[in-house]
C-alpha positions in Angstrom: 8.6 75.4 46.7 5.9 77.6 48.0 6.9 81.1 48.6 3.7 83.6 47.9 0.1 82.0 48.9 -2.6 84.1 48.2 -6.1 83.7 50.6 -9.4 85.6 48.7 -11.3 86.1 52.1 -14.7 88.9 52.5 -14.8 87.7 55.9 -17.8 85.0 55.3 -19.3 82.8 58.4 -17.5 79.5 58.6 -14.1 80.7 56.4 -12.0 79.5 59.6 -11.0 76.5 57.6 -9.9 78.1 54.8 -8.0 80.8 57.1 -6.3 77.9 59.2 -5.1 76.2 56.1 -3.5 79.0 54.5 -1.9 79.8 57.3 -0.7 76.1 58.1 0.7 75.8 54.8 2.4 79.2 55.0 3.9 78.6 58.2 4.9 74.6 56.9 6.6 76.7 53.5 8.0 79.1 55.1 5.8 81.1 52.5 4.5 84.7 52.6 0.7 84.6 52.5 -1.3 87.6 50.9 -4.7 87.9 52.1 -6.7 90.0 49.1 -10.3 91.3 49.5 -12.4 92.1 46.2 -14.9 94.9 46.7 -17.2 93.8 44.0 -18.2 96.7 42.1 -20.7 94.2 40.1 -23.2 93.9 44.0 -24.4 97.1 43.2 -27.8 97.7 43.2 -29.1 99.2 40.0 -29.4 102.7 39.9 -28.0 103.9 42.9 -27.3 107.2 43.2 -23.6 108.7 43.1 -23.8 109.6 46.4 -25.6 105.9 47.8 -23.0 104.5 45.6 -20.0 106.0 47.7 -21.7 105.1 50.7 -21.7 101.5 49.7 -18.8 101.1 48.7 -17.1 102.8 51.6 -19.0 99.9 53.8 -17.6 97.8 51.5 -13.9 98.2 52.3 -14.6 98.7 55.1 -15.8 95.3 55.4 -12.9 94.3 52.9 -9.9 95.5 55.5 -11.3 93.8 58.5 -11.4 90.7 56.5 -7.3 91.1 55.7 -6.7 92.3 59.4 -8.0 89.0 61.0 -6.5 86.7 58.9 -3.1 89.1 59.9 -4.1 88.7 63.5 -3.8 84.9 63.4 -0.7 85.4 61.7 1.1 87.3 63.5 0.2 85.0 66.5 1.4 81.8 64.4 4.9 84.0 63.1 3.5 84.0 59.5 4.2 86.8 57.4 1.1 88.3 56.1 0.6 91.5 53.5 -3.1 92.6 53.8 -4.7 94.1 49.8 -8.5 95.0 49.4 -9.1 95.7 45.8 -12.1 96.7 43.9 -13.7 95.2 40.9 -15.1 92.3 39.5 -13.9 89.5 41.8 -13.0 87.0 39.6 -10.7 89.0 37.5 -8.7 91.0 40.5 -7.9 87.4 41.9 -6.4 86.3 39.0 -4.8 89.8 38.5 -3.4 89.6 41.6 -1.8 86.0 41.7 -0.2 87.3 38.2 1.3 90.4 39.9 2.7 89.0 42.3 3.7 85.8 41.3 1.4 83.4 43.4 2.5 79.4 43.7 -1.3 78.5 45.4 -4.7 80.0 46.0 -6.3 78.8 48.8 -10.4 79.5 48.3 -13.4 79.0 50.6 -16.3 77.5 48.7 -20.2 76.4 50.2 -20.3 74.0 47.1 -22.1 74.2 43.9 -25.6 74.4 44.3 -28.7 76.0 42.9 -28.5 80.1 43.5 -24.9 79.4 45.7 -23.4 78.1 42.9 -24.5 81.6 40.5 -23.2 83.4 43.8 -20.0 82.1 44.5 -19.2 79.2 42.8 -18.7 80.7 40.0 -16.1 82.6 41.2 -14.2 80.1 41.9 -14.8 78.6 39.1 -13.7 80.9 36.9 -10.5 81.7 39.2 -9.9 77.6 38.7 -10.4 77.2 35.0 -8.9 80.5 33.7 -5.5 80.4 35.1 -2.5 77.5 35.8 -1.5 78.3 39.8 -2.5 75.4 41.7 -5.9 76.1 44.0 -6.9 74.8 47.3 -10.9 74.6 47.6 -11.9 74.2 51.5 -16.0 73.8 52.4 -17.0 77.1 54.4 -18.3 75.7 57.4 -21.5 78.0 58.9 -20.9 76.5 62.0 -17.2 77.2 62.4 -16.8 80.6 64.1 -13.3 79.5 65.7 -9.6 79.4 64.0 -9.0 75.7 64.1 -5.6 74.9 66.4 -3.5 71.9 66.7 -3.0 70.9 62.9 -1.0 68.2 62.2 -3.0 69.2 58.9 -1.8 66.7 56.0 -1.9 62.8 56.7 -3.4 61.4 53.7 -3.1 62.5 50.7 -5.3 61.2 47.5 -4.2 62.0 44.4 -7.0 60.7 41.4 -5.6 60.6 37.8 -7.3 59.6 34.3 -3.6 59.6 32.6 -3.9 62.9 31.8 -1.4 66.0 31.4 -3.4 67.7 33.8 -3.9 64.8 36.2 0.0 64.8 36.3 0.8 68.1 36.3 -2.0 68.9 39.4 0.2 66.0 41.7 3.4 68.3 41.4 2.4 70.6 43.9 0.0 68.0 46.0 3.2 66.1 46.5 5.4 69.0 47.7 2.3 69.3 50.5 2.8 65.8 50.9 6.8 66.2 51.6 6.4 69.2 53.9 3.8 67.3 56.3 5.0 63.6 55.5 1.9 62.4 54.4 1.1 59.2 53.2 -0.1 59.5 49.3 -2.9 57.5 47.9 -2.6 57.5 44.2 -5.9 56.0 42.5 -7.3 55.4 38.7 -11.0 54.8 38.2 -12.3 52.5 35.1 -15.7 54.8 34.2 -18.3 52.0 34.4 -20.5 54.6 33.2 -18.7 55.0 29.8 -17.4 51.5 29.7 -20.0 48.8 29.7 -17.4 45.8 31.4 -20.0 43.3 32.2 -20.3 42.8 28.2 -17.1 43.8 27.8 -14.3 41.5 26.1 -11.5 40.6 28.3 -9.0 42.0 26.4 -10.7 45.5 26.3 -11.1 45.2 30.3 -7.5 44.0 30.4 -6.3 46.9 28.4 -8.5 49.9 30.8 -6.8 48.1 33.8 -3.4 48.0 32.1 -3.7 51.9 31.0 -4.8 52.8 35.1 -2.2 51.0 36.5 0.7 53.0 34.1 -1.0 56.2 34.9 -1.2 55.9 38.5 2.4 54.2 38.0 3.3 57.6 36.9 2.6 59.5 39.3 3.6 56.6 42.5 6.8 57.4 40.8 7.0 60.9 41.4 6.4 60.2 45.1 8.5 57.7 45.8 11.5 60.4 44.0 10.2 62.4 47.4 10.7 59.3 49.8 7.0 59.4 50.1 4.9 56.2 51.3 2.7 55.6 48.8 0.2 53.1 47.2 -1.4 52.6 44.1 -5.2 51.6 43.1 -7.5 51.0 39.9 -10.9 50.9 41.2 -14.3 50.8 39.0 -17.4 52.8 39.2 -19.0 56.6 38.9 -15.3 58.0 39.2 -16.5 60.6 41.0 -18.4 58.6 44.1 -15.4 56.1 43.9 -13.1 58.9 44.5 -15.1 60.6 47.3 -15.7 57.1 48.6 -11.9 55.8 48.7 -11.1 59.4 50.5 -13.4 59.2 52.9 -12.3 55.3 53.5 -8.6 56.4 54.2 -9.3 59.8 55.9 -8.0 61.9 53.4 -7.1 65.2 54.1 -6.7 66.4 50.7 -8.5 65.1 47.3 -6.0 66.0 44.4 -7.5 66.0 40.7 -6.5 67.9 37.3 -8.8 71.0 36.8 -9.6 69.9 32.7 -8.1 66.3 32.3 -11.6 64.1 34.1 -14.0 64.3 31.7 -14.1 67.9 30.0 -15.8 69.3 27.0 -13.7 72.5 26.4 -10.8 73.9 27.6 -13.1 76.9 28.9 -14.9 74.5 31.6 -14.1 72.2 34.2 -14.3 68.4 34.2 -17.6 67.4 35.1 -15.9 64.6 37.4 -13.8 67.5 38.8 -16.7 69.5 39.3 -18.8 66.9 40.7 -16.1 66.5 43.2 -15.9 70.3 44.1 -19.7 70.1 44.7 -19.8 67.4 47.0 -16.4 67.5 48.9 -16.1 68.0 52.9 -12.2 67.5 52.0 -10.5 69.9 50.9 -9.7 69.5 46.4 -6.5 70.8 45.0 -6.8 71.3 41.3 -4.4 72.7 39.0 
């Protein structure tokens, strides 16, 4: 059950999406969402003066608090219960700080997606907030082009949930299904046989036999799980590029969420993200739960 969601927000062009899902899912909960605004003390320019420095900082919360108050205007309009925080430091570390003082079930992030200097600006960030803690966390694309609070959500539809048979992969479905529950979404649940790491042209059958057999218990596992719930669901072993057959198969059903384990796709260390998860967060219009 969801009680505390927390929303990161400075207030960037196009976080609408990110603002309307928090608040969707808090008002679906019944969950208190905190809205937290990090004055980064690290976007200082180099030897600013003491006196330059308060100044900047000063426009900095300011900045900070009239990020919290609108995401509390649209609350209070929608009867969601919303506690506004600006802290200061590096941005990163208060997120994390935060979820662990007040006991956060998700985080709900805007992201523009990995690339070149966005990625050293803010996706790394949110990758950091992902691969450094265990609360579940909601990525949503920051649209540019969205100046508007979305309306008229019926939100969560289609929900597709990717595992490799991993702890992770299992453990990043729990609260992907709960979402499900709440909005009584249908839940896709799909295993992809790496073709890139597997050559199965040349393959015997017995070796191809065997990767099919392991997907089909591992997405097994987790069509379990959903069923438990009373939740439609269906389950799939595809082959390919997991990451393009994942993005492919979401975009083929409408998804509405993509669901994947933060370390179990394809990691090196239990320090970085999955480069198939990562690839995912990069290229996703969907929103990506990862856990």
């Amino acid at each position: 059950m969801y009680q505390t969601i927390l929303l990161p927000t400075d207030g960037s062009a196009g976080a609408a999406e990110a603002i309307a899902r928090a608040l969707d899912l808090a008002r679906a909960t019944d969950a208190t969402l905190h809205a937290l605004s990090v004055v980064d003390t690290g976007a200082e320019p180099p030897g600013v003066s003491d006196a330059n420095r308060a100044e900047f900082r000063e426009k900095a919360r300011t900045r900070s608090r009239a990020a919290t108050q609108t995401v509390d205007e649209h609350g209070q309009k929608l009867g969601v219960d919303v506690v506004e925080a600006v802290r200061e430091g590096v941005p990163h570390e208060a997120i994390r700080e935060y979820a662990d003082e007040h006991d956060v079930d998700l985080i709900v992030m805007g992201t523009q997606g990995w690339t070149g200097h966005e990625r050293a600006r803010l996706g790394s960030t949110t990758e950091r907030v992902i691969t450094l803690g265990d609360v579940p966390i909601m990525t949503v694309r920051l649209d540019g082009d969205v100046t508007d609070l979305p309306t008229g959500y019926g939100m969560y539809d289609h929900v597709v949930i990717a595992t490799d048979g991993s702890d992770e992969a299992a453990r990043a479905a729990e609260p992907a299904l709960e979402i499900a529950e709440h909005y009584g979404a249908d839940v896709h649940v799909i295993y992809v046989v790496d073709t890139e790491t597997y050559d199965l042209e040349d393959a015997p059958r017995s070796i191809v036999g065997l990767l099919k057999e392991g997907g089909q218990k591992a997405t097994e596992t987790i069509a379990d799980l959903a069923r438990e719930r009373n939740l439609p669901v269906d389950a799939d072993v595809l082959r390919g590029r997991p990451d393009e057959e994942i993005l492919a198969f979401a975009d083929g059903v409408e998804a509405d969420l993509i669901v994947v384990g933060t370390r179990g796709l394809s990691a090196t260390t239990d320090r970085l993200l999955g480069s198939v998860t990562a690839r995912i967060l990069e290229r996703a219009e969907t929103p990506v739960m990862t856990r």
